[in-house]
C-alpha positions as a Markdown table, in Angstrom:
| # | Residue | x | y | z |
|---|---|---|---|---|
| 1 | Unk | -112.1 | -28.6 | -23.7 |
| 2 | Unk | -111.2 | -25.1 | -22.9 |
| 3 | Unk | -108.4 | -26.2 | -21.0 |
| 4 | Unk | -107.0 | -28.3 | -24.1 |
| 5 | Unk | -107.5 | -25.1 | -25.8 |
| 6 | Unk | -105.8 | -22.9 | -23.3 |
| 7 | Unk | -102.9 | -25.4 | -23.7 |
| 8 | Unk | -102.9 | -25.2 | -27.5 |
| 9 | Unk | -102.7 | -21.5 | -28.0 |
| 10 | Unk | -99.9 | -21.1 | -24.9 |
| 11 | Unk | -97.9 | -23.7 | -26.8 |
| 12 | Unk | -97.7 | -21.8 | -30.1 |
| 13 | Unk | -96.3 | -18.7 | -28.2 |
| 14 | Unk | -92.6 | -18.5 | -28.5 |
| 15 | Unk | -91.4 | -17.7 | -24.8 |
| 16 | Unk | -87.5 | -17.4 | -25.4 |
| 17 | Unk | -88.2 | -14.7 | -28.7 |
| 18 | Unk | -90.5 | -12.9 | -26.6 |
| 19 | Unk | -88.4 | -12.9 | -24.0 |
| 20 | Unk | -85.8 | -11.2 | -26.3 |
| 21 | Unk | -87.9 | -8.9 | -28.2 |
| 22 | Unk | -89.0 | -7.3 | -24.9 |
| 23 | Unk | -85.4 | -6.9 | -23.6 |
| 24 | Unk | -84.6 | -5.5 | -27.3 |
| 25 | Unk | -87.2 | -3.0 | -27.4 |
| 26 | Unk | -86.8 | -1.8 | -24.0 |
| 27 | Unk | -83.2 | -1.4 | -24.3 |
| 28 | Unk | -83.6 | 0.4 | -27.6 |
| 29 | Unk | -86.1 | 2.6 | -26.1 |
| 30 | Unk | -84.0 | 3.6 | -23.2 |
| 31 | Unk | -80.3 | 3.4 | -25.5 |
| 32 | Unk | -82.1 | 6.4 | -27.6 |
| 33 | Unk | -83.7 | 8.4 | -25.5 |
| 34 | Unk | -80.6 | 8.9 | -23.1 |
| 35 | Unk | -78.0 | 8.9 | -25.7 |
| 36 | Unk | -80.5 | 11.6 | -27.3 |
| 37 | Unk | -80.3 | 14.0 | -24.1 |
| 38 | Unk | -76.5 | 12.9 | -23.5 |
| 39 | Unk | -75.6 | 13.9 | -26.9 |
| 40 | Unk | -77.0 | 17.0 | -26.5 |
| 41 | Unk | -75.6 | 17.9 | -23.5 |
| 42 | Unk | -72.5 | 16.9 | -24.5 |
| 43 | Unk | -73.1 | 19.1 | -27.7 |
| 44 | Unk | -74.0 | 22.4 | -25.3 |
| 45 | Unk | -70.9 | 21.7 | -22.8 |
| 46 | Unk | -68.6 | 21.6 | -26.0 |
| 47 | Unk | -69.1 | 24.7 | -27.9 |
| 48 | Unk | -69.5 | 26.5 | -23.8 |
| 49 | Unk | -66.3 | 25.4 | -22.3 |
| 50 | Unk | -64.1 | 23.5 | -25.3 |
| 51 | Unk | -64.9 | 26.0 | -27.9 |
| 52 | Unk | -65.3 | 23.1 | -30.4 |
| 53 | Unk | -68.7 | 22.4 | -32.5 |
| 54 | Unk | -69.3 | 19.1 | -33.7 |
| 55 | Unk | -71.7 | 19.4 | -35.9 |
| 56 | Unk | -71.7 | 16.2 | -36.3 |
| 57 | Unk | -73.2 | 15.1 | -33.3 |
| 58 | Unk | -76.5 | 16.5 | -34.5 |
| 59 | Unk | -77.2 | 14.1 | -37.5 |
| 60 | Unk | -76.2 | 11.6 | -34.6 |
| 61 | Unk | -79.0 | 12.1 | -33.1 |
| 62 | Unk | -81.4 | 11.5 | -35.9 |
| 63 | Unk | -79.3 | 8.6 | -36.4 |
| 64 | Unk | -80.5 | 7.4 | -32.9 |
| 65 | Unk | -83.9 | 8.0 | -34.2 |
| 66 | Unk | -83.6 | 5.8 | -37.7 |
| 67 | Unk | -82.0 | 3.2 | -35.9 |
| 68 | Unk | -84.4 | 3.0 | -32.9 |
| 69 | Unk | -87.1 | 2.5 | -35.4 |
| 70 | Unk | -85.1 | -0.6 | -37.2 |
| 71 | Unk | -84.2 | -2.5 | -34.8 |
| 72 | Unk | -87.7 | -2.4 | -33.7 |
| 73 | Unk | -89.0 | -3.4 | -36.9 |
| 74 | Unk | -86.2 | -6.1 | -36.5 |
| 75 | Unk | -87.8 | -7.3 | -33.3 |
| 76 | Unk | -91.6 | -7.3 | -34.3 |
| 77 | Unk | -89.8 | -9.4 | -37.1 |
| 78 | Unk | -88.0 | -11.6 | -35.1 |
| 79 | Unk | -90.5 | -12.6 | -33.2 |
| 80 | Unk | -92.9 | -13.7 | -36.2 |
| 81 | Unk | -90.7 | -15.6 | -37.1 |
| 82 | Unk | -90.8 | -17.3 | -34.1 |
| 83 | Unk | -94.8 | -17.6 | -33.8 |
| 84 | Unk | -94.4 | -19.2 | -37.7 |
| 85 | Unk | -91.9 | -21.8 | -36.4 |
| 86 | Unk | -93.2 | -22.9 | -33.0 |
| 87 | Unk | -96.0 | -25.6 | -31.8 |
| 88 | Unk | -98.4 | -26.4 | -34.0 |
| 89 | Unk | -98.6 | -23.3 | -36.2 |
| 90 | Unk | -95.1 | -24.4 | -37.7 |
| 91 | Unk | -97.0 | -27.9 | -38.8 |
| 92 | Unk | -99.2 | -26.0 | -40.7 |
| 93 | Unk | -97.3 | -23.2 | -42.3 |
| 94 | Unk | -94.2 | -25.4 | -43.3 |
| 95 | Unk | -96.0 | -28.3 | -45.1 |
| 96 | Unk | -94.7 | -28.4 | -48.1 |
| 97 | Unk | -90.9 | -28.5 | -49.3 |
| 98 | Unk | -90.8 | -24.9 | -50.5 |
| 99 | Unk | -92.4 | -23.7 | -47.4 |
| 100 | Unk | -89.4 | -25.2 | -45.3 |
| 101 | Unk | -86.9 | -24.1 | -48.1 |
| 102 | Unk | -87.8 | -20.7 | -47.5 |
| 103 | Unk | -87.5 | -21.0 | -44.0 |
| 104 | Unk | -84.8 | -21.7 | -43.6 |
| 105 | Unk | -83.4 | -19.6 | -45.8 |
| 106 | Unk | -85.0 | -16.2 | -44.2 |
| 107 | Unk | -83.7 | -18.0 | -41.0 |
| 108 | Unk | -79.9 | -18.2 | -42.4 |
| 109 | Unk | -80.6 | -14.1 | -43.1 |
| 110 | Unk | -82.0 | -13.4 | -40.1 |
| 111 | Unk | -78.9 | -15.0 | -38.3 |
| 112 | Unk | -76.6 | -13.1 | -40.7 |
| 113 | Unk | -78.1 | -9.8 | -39.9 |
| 114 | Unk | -78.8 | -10.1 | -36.1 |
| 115 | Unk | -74.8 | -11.7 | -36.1 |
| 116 | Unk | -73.4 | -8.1 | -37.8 |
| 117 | Unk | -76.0 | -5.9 | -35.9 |
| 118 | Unk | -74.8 | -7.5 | -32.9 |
| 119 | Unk | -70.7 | -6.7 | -33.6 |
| 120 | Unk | -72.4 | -3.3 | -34.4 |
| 121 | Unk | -73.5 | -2.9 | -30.5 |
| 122 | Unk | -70.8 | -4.6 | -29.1 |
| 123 | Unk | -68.9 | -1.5 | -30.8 |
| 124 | Unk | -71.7 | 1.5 | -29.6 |
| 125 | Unk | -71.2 | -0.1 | -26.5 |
| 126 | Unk | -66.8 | 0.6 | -26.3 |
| 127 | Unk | -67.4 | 3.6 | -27.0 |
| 128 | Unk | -70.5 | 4.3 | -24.8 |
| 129 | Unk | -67.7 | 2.9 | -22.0 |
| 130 | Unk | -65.6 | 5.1 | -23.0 |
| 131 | Unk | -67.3 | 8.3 | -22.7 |
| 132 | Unk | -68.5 | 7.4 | -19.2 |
| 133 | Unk | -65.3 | 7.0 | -18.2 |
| 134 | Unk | -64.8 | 10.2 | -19.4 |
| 135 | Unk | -68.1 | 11.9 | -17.9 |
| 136 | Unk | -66.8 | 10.0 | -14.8 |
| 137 | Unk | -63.3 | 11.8 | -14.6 |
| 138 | Unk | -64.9 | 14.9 | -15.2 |
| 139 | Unk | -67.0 | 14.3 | -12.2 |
| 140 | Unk | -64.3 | 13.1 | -10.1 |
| 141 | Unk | -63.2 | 16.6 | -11.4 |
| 142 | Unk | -65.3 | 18.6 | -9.9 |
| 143 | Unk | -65.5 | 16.5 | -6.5 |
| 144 | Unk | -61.7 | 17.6 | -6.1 |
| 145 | Unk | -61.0 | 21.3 | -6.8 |
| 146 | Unk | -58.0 | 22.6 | -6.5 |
| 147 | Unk | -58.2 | 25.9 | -4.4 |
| 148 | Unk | -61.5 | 26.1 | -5.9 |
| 149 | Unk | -60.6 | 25.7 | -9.3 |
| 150 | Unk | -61.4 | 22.6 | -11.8 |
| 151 | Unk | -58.0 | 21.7 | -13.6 |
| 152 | Unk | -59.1 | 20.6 | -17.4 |
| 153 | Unk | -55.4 | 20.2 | -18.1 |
| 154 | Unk | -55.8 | 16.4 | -18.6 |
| 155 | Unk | -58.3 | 17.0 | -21.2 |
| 156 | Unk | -56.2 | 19.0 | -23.2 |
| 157 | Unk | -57.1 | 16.9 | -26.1 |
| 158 | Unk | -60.6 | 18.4 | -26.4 |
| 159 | Unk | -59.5 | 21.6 | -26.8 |
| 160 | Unk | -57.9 | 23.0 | -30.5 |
| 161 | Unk | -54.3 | 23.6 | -30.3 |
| 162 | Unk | -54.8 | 26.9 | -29.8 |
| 163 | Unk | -56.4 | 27.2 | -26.6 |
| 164 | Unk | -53.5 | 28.8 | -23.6 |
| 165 | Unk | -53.2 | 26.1 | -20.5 |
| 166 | Unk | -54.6 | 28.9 | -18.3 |
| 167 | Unk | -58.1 | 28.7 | -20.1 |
| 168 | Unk | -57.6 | 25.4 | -19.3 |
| 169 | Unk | -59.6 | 25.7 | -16.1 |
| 170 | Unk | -62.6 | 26.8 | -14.7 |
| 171 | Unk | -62.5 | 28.9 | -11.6 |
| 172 | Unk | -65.5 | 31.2 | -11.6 |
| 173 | Unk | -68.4 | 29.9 | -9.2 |
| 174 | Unk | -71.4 | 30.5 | -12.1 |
| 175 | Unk | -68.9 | 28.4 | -14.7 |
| 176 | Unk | -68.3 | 25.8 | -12.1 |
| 177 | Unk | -72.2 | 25.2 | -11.7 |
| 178 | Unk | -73.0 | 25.6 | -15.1 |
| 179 | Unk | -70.4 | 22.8 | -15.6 |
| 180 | Unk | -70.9 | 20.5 | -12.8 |
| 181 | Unk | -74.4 | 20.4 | -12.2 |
| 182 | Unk | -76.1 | 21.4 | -15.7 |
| 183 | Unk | -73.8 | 19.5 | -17.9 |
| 184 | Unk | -71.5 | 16.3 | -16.4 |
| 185 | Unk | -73.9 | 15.1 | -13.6 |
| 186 | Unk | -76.8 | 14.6 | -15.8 |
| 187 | Unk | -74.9 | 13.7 | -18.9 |
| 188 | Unk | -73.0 | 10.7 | -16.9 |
| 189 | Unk | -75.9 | 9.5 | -15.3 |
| 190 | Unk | -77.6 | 9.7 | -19.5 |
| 191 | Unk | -74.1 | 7.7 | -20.3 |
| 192 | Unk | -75.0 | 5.0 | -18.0 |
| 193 | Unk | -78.3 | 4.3 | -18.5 |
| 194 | Unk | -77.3 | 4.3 | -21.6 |
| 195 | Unk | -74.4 | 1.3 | -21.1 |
| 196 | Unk | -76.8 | -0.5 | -19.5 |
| 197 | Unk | -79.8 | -0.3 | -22.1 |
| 198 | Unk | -76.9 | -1.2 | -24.6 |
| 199 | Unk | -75.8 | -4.1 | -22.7 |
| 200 | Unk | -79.3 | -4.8 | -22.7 |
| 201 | Unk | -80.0 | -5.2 | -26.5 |
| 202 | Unk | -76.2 | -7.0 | -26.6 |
| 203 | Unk | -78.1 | -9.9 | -25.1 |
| 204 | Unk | -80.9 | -10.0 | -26.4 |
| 205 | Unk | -79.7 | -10.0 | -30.3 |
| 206 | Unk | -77.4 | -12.9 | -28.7 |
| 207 | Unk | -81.0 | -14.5 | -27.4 |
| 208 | Unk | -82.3 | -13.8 | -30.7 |
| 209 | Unk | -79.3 | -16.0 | -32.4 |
| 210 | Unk | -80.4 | -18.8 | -30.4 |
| 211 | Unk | -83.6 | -18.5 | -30.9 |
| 212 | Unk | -83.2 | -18.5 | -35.0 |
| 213 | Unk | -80.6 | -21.5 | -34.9 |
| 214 | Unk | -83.4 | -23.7 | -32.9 |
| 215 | Unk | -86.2 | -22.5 | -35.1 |
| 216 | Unk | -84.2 | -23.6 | -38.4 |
| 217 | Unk | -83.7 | -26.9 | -36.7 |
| 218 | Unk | -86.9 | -27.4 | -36.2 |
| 219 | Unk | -87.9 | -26.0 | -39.7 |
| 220 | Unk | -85.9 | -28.3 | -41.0 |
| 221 | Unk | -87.1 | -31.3 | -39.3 |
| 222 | Unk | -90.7 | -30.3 | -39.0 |
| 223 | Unk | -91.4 | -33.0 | -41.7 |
| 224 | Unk | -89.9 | -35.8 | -39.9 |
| 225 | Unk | -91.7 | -34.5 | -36.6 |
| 226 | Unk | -94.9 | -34.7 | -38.3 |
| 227 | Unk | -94.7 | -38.3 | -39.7 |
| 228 | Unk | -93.5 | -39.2 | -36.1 |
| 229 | Unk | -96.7 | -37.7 | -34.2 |
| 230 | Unk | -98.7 | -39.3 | -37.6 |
| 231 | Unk | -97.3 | -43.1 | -36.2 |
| 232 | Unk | -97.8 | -42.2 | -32.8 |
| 233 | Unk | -101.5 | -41.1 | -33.0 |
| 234 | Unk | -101.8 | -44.2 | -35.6 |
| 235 | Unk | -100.8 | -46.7 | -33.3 |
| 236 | Unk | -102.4 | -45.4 | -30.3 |
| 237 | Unk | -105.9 | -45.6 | -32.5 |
| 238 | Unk | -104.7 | -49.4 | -33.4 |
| 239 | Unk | -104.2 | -49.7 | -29.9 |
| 240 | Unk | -108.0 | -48.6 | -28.9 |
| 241 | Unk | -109.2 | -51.4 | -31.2 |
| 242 | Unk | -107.8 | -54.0 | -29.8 |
């Protein structure tokens, strides 16, 4: 008896929307907090050696925050959803016509929603590639001085179009630290944990797109798959009487 229970309540767990919603909140979890540091560095190396302030790049950051906290709201979501429409829990809950309407209509949403947020990542992660690219030239930059200067020439674009070519290079040995070390190596290695944790969530909202599309199938034909274990267990009882 407590095995058939055991087996019961493992079957009513839904595996491939846990599955996701682990991957999605890790990935969050990570995507914010290094993008959070990374922006900030980014922010300090900026106004120190680019003379630029973007000011913007502070409300990014409580951007990161606000949407850290959504899309784990999404995933808590997500997956109650798919405890509602898996095993024997979706027998009960979707009994009725308007319980299945509903269904699979907030499963039509869902898919809408997790579709766009997931165009929205595939974007945040271009342009995450891009600024490791960037954060990786700069380090390539600073493995290869020449005559112990770093040429910024090539970034000329960062600067304003004020800025003479000869401050266009750092040659000092406390600016060359304060570059290298305190800002680009721990900003690029924030960048790609960062790729990574977005790659990361990329999938999982992809997971969470199958997931959706299988649960409003078997919304959808929850009625049928009741009246068909209904014959079953009626036949097998006809069966035992004879």
């Amino acid at each position: 008896m407590a095995s058939n229970g055991c087996v019961k309540c493992m079957s009513r767990i839904p595996y491939a929307t846990l599955i996701a919603t682990i991957m999605c909140c890790v990935g969050v979890a990570v995507f914010c907090g290094t993008m959070y540091k990374g922006v900030t560095l980014t922010l300090h190396m900026s106004e120190t050696f680019f003379y630029h302030k973007y000011f913007w790049l502070g409300d990014l950051q409580l951007l990161f925050v606000i949407l850290g906290s959504f899309m784990g709201a999404l995933g808590l979501f997500l997956l109650l959803v798919g405890f509602l429409a898996t095993g024997s829990t979706r027998e009960k809950v979707y009994k009725g016509w308007k319980s299945r309407l509903g269904g699979r209509i907030s499963c039509i949403i869902l898919m809408v929603v997790t579709y766009f947020l997931n165009l929205a990542w595939l974007v945040i992660l271009a342009c995450l590639i891009v600024m490791t690219i960037v954060f990786t030239l700069f380090y390539v930059s600073c493995n290869k001085r020449i005559k112990t200067c770093i040429h910024l020439e090539m970034f000329d674009f960062l600067y304003s179009n004020t800025t003479k070519v000869e401050h266009m290079k750092l040659c000092e040995v406390g600016q060359i630290k304060q570059f290298c070390r305190d800002y680009v190596e721990p900003a690029e290695v924030m960048y790609v944990l960062a790729t990574v944790a977005c790659i990361l969530v990329v999938i999982s909202l992809v997971n969470y797109l199958m997931c959706l599309t299988a649960n409003y199938a078997h919304i959808k034909n929850c009625k049928k798959l009741v009246e068909v274990q209904y014959m079953c267990e009626l036949q097998n009882l006809r069966e035992a009487d004879y």
